[in-house]
TORPATOR-626093 format. One record per residue (C-alpha): residue number from 1; x, y, z. Coordinates in nm, 2 decimals, m for minus. Layout:
N
{NUM {X Y Z}}
...
% end
This chain:
363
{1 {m1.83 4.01 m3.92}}
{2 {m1.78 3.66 m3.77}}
{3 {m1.57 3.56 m3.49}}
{4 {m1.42 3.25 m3.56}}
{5 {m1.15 3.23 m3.30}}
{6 {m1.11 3.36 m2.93}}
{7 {m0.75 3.36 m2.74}}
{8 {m0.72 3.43 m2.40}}
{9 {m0.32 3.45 m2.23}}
{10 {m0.20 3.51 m1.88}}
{11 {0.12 3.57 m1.72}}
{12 {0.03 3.41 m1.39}}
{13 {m0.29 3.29 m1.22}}
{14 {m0.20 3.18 m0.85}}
{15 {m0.45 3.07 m0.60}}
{16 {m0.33 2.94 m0.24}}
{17 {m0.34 2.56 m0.40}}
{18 {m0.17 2.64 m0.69}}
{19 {0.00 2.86 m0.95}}
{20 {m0.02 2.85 m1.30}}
{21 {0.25 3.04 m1.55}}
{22 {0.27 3.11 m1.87}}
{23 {m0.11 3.05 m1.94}}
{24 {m0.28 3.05 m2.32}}
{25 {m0.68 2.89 m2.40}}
{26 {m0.74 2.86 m2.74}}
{27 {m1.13 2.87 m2.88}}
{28 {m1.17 2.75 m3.20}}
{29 {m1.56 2.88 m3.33}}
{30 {m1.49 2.73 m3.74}}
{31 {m1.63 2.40 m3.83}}
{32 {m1.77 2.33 m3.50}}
{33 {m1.62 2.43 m3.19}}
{34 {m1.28 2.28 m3.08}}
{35 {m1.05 2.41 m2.77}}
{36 {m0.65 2.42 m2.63}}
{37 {m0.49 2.51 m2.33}}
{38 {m0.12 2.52 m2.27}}
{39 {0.04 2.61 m1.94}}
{40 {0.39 2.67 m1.92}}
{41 {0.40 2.56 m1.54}}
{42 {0.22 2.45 m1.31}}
{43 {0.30 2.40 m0.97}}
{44 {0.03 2.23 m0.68}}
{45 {0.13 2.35 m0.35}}
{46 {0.17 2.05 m0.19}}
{47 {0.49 1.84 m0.12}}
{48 {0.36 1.57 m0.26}}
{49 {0.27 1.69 m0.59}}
{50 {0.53 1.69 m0.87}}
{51 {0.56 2.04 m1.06}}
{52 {0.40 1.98 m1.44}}
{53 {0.60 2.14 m1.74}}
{54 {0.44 2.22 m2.06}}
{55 {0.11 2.11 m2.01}}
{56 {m0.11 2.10 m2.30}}
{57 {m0.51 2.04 m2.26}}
{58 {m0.66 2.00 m2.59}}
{59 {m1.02 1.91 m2.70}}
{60 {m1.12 1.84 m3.10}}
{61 {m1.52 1.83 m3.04}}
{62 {m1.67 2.01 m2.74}}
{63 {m1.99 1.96 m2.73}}
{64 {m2.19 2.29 m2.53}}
{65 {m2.55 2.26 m2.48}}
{66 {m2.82 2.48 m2.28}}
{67 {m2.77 2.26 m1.91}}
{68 {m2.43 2.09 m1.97}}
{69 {m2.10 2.07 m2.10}}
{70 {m1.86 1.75 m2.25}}
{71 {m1.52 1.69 m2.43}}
{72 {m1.56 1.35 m2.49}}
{73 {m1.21 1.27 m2.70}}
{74 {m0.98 1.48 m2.55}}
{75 {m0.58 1.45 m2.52}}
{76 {m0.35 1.53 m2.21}}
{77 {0.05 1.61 m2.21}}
{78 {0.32 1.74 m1.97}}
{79 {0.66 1.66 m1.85}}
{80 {0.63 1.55 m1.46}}
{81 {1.00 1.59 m1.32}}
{82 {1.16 1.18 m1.27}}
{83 {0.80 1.08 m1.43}}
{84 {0.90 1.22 m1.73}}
{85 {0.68 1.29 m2.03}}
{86 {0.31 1.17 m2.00}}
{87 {0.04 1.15 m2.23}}
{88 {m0.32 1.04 m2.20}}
{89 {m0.66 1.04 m2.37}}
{90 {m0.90 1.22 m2.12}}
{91 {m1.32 1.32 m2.14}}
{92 {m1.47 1.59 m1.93}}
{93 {m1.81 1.63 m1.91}}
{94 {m2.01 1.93 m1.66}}
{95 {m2.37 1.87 m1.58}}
{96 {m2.46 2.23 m1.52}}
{97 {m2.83 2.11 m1.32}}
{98 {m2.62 1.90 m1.04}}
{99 {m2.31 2.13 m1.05}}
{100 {m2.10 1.82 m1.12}}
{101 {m1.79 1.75 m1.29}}
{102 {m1.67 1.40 m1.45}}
{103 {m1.29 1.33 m1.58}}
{104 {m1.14 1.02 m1.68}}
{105 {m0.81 0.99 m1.76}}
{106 {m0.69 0.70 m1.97}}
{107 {m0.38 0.49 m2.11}}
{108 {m0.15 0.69 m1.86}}
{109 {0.19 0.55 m1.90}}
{110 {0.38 0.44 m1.50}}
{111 {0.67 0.25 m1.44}}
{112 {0.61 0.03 m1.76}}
{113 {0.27 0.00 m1.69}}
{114 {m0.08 0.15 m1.74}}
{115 {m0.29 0.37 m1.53}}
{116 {m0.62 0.52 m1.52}}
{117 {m0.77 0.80 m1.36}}
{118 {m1.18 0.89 m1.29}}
{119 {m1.28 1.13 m1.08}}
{120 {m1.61 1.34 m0.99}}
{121 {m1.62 1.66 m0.84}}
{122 {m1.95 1.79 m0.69}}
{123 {m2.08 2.05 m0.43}}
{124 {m2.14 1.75 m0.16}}
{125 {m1.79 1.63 m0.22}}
{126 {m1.54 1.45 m0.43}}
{127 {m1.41 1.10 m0.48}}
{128 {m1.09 1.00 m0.74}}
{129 {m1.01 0.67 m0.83}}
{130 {m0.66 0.54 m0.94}}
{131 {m0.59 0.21 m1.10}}
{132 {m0.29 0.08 m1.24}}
{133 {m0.17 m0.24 m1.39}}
{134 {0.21 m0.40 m1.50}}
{135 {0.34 m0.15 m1.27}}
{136 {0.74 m0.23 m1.28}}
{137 {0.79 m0.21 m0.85}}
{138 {1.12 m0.09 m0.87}}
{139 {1.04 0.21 m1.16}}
{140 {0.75 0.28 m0.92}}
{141 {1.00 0.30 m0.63}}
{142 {1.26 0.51 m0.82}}
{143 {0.98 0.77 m0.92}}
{144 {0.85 0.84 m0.52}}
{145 {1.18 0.81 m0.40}}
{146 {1.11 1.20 m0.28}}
{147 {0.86 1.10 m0.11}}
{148 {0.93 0.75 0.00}}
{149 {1.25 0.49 0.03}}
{150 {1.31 0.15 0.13}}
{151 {1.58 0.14 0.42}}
{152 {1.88 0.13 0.30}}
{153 {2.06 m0.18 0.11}}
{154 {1.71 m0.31 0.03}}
{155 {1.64 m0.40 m0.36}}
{156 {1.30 m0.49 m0.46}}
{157 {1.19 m0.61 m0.79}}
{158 {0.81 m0.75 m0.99}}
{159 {0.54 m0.64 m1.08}}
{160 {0.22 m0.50 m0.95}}
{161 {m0.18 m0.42 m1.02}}
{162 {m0.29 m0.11 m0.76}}
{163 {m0.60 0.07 m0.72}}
{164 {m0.63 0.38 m0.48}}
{165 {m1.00 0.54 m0.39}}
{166 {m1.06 0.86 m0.24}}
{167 {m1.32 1.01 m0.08}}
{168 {m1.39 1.34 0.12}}
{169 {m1.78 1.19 0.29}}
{170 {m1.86 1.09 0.49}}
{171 {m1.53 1.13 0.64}}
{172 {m1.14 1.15 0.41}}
{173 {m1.06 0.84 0.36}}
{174 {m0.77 0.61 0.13}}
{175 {m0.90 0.31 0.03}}
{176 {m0.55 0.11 m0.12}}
{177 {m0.55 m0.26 m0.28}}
{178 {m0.21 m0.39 m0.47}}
{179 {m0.14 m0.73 m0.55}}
{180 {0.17 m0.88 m0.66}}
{181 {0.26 m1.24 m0.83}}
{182 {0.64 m1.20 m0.82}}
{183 {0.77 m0.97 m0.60}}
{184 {1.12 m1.02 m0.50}}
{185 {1.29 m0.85 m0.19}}
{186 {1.67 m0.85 m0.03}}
{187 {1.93 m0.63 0.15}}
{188 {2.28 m0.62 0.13}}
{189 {2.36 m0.88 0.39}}
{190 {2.14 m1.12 0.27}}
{191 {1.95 m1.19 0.58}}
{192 {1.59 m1.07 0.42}}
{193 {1.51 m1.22 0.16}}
{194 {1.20 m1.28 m0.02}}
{195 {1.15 m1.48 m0.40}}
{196 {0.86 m1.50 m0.64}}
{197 {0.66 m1.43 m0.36}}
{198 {0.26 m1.37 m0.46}}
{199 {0.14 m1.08 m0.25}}
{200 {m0.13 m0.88 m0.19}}
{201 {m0.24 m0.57 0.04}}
{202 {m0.54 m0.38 0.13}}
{203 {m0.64 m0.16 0.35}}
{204 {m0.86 0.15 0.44}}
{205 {m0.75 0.48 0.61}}
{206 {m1.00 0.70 0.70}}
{207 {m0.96 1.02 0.90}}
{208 {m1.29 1.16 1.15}}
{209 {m1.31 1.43 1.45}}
{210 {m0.92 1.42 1.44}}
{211 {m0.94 1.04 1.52}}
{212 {m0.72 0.83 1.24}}
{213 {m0.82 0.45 1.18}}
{214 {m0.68 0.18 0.94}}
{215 {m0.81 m0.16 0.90}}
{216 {m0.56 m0.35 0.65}}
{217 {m0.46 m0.66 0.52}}
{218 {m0.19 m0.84 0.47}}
{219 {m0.14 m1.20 0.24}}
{220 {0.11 m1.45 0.10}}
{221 {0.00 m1.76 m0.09}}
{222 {0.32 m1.88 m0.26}}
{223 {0.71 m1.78 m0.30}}
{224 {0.94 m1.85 0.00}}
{225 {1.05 m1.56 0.29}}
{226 {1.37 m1.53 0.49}}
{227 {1.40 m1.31 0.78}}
{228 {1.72 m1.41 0.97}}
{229 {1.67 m1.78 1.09}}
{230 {1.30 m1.81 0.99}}
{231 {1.22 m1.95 0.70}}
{232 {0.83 m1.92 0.56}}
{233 {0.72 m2.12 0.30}}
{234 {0.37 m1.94 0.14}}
{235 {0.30 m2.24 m0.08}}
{236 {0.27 m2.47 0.23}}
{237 {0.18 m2.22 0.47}}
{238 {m0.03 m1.98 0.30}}
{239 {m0.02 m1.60 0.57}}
{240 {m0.31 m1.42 0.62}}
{241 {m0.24 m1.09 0.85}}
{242 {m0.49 m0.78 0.94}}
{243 {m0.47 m0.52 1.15}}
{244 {m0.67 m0.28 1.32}}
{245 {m0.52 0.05 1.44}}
{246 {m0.67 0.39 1.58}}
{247 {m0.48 0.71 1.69}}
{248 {m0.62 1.03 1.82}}
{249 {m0.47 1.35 1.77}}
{250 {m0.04 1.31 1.87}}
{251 {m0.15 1.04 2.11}}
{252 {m0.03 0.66 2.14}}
{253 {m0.13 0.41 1.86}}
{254 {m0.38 0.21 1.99}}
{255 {m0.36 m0.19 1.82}}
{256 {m0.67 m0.32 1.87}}
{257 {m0.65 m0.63 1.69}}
{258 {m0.36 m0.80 1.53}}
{259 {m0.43 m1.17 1.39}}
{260 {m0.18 m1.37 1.25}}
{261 {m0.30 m1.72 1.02}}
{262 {m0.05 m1.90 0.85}}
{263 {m0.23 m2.24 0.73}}
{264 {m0.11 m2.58 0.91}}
{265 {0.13 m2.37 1.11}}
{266 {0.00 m2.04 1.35}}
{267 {m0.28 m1.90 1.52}}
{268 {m0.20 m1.57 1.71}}
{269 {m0.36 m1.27 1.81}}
{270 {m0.21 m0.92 1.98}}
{271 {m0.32 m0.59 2.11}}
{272 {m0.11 m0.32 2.25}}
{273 {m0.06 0.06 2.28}}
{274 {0.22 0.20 2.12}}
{275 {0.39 0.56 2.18}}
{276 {0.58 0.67 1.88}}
{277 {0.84 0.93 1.94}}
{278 {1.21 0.95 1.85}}
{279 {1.24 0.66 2.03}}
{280 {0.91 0.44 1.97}}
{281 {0.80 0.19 2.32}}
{282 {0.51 m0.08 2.38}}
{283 {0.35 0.10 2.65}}
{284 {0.14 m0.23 2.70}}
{285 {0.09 m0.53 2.48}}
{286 {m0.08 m0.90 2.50}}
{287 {0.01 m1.19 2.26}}
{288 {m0.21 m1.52 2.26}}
{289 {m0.07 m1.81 2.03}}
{290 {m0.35 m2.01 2.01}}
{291 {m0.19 m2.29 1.80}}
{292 {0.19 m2.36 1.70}}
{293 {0.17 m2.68 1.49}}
{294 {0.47 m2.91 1.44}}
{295 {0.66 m2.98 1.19}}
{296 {0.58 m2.67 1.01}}
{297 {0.69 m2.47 1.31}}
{298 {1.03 m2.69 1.31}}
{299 {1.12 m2.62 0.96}}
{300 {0.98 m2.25 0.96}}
{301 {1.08 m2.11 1.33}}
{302 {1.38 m2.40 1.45}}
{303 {1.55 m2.56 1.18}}
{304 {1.79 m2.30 1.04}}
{305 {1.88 m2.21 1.39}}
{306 {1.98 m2.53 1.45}}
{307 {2.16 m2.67 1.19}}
{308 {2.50 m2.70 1.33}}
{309 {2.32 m2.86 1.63}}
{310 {2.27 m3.25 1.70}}
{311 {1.94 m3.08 1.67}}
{312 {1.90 m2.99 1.31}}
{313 {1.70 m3.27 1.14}}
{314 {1.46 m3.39 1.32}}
{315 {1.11 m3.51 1.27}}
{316 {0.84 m3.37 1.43}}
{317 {0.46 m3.32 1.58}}
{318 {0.25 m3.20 1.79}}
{319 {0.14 m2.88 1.89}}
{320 {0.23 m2.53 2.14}}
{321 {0.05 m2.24 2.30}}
{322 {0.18 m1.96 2.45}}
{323 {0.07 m1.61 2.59}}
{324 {0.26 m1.33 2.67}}
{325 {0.23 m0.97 2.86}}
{326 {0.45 m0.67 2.75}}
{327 {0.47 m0.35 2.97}}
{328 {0.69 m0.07 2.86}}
{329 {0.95 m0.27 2.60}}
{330 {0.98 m0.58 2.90}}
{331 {0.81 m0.91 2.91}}
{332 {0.61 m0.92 3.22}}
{333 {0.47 m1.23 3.22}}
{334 {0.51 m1.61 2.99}}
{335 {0.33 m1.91 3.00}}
{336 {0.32 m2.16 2.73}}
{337 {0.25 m2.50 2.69}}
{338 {0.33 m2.80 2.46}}
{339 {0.04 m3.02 2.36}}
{340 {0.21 m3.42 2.27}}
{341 {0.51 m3.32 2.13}}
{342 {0.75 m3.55 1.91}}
{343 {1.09 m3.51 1.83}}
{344 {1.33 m3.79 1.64}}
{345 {1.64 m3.73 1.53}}
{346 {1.84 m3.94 1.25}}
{347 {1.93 m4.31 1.42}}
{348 {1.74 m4.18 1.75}}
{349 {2.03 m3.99 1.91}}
{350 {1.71 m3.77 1.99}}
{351 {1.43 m3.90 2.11}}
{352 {1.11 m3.75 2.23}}
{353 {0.74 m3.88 2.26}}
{354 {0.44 m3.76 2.42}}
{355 {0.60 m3.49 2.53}}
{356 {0.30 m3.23 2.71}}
{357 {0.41 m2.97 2.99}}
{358 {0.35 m2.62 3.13}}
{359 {0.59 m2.29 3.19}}
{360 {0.44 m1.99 3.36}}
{361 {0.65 m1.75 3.45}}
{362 {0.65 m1.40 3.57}}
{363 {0.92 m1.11 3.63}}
% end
């Protein structure tokens, strides 16, 4: 008597992470040896984690040897809650001498786009990697909306390439890149808005000791911004922004470097603690402009403010610098300076030249 094919079903199988229901593996001996696994439900315990519905594992060609173990063709499907159905071609493979597993997950479907997913597992630690391409950014925002939201009245549309790493060692840590050549942001009143803006963001988040860090950055290189009466221009003023930030335990955000570059236009660097509570404060704070370069500055920072004004079209140079102290939500201290500043207005109703001069002041 041969065996050709073993079956093995379970009601439940629950572990504190998760809980599996309605469980059936499938071994198929015949013609070389094939398996299938179908899971009624599955549900991660974890707020984050979407419950999967009819989840079928299935493998056409394992391939079992003495040290190791491999599906090298296999396929993945489930229905995700708002993600819907997925589908994916996946390889395991088990390397019995190094107790390490390998998956790769392929040609996931997301928000219009494609994603793929590799990940290792081994007794030292474990790392996954996420990447994801023609992501639609409002889909994506639709299908975490759970999870996360834009304030409301926002609207956000384009498209998106992301890649997330993880990694337990040395220490957790997020490592998060997305990059955007046509994102497109507004709220209801109109006074944000943002068009065909190229974008991109990266940053790592690491967690040690109970001490949390993040190093990111931030960058525009073309597409127009408006935020109230400022008015950025990426093409002519390309933004570079990054950010350091540390916290320890439930204790005040420490900003340990903040440096703002916006080509032809601002140099600016700040540091401050900040105490986040229902009610967040700067408990202390330092700004140093180092450079404030005219005319961008006029068209970018002035010029929409001013339009009504006899003050509204004027040519412009020269250049400002400015420092300023914060203590507990007040300025405590301004000085600021303007370096040969010139101001013309149409037919010289205005009229400016050479301007240079000093304010310090104090509270």
């Amino acid at each position: 008597m041969a065996v050709s094919r073993l079956v093995l079903t379970a009601g439940q199988i629950a572990s504190p992470q998760a809980t599996l229901d309605g469980v059936k593996l499938s071994l198929d001996l015949d013609g070389g040896l094939s398996a299938d696994a179908h899971v009624a439900h599955l549900e991660v315990r974890s707020p984050s984690a979407p419950a999967l519905q009819d989840l079928r594992l299935s493998c056409g060609s394992v391939a079992l040897g003495p040290q190791d173990f491999a599906c090298p063709a296999g396929r993945l499907a489930a229905r995700a809650g708002a993600f819907g159905p997925l589908s994916a071609a996946m390889s395991v493979a088990f390397e019995r001498r190094s107790h390490t597993w390998k998956i790769d997950v392929t040609r996931i479907p997301l928000a219009s786009g494609r994603a793929q997913i590799a990940g290792l597992l081994k007794p030292g630690g474990w790392s996954l990697d996420v990447r994801a391409a023609g992501i639609d950014i409002d889909q994506a925002l639709r299908l975490v909306r759970p999870w996360a939201s834009l304030p409301a009245g926002y609207q956000v549309s384009g498209h998106a390439a992301v890649r997330v790493a993880l990694r337990n060692r040395p220490a957790l840590t997020v490592r998060v890149e997305a990059r955007s050549a046509d994102l497109n942001l507004s709220n209801a009143p109109g006074t944000v808005v943002a068009q065909q803006v190229t974008a991109s963001v990266s940053g790592t988040l690491a967690r040690r000791n109970g001490i949390l860090r993040l190093d990111a950055r931030v960058s525009g290189s073309r597409g127009q911004a408006l935020a109230g009466p400022v008015l950025l221009d990426f093409g002519a003023n390309p933004l570079t922004l990054d950010a350091r930030l540390r916290r320890t335990g439930n204790g005040p955000v420490i900003v340990s470097r903040l440096a703002l570059v916006q080509r032809n236009l601002m140099r600016a660097q700040a540091r401050a603690v900040v105490q986040l509570s229902a009610r967040p404060e700067i408990v202390s704070g330092h700004v140093r402009v180092a450079s404030l370069r005219f005319p961008a500055a006029y068209s970018s920072y002035l010029q929409l403010a001013l339009a009504t004004t006899a003050l509204g079209s004027l040519q412009s140079s020269g250049r400002a610098s400015a420092s300023i102290d914060i203590a507990h939500d007040a300025i405590t201290r301004l000085d600021c300076s303007l370096h040969d500043g010139n101001f013309t207005g149409p037919g010289s109703r205005v009229l400016i030249q050479h301007a240079s001069g000093d304010i310090h002041w104090t509270a």
